[in-house]
C-alpha positions as CSV (number, residue, x, y, z in Angstrom):
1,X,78.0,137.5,98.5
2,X,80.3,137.2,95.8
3,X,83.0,139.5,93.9
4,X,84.6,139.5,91.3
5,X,86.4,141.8,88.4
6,X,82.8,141.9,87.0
7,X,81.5,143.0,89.9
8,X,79.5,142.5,93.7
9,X,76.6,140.0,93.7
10,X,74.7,138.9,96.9
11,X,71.7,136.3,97.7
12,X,69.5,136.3,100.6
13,X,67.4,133.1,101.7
14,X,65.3,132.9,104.6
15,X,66.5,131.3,108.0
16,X,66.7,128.4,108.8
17,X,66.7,127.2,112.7
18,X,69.9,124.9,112.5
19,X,73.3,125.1,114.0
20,X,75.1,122.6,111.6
21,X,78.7,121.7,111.4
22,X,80.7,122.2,108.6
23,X,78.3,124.7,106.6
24,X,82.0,126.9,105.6
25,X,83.7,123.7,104.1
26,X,80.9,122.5,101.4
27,X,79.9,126.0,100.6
28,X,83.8,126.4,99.4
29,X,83.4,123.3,97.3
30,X,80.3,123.8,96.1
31,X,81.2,127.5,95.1
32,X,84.3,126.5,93.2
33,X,82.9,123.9,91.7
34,X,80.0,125.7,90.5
35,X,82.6,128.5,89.6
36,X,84.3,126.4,87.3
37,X,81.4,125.0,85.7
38,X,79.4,128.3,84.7
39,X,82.6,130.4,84.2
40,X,80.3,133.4,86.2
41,X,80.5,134.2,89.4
42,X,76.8,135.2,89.7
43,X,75.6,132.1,88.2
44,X,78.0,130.2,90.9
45,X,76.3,132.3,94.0
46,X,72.9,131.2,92.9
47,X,73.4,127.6,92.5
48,X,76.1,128.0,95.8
49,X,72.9,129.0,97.6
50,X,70.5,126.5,96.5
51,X,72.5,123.7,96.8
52,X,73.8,124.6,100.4
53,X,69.9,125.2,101.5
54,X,69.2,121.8,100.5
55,X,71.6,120.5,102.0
56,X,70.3,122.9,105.6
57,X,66.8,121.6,104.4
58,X,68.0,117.8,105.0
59,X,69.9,118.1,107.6
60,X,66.9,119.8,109.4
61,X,64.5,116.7,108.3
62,X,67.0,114.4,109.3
63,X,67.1,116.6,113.2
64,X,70.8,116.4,113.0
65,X,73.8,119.1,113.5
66,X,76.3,116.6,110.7
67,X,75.0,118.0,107.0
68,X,73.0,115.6,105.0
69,X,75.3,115.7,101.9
70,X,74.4,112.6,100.5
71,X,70.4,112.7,101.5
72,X,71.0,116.3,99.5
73,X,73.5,114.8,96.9
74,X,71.0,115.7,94.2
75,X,71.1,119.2,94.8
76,X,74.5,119.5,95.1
77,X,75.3,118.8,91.6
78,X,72.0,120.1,89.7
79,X,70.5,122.8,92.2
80,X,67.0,124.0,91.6
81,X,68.0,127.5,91.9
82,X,65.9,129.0,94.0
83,X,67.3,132.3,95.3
84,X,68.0,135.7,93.0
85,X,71.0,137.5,92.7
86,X,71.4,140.7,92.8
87,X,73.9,143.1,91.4
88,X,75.1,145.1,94.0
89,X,76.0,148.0,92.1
């Protein structure tokens, strides 16, 4: 979920069986950094989302609780995005 001035926005994904460490952390970063780059909070959430499932995704493969964030490095920077947002209201 995100919220801004603009307004609420969440994203659901399905789940994934993982406990990983650190998941809070990189989706900060990744929000922020997507934040800056877009300008839009929405567009932020979605690639937020789709970058951090990668990185759940190859952390998974890789049978590991430490997140793959260079085997995911890809999709941290460029996300396929794979998730819709949704206005909230």
């Amino acid at each position: 979920m995100a919220v801004s001035d603009a307004g609420p926005w969440a994203v659901t994904t399905p789940l994934l069986p993982i406990s990983p460490n650190g998941g809070g952390d990189v989706t900060a970063a990744l929000y922020l950094a997507h934040l800056f780059e877009t300008g839009s909070p929405a567009a932020a959430l979605a690639r937020t989302t789709s970058s951090v499932f990668a990185i759940l995704e190859a952390t998974l493969a890789a049978g590991t609780r430490e997140l793959q964030l260079v085997g995911a490095q890809g999709a941290t920077a460029r996300p396929d995005e794979r998730f819709a947002v949704r206005a909230l209201r």
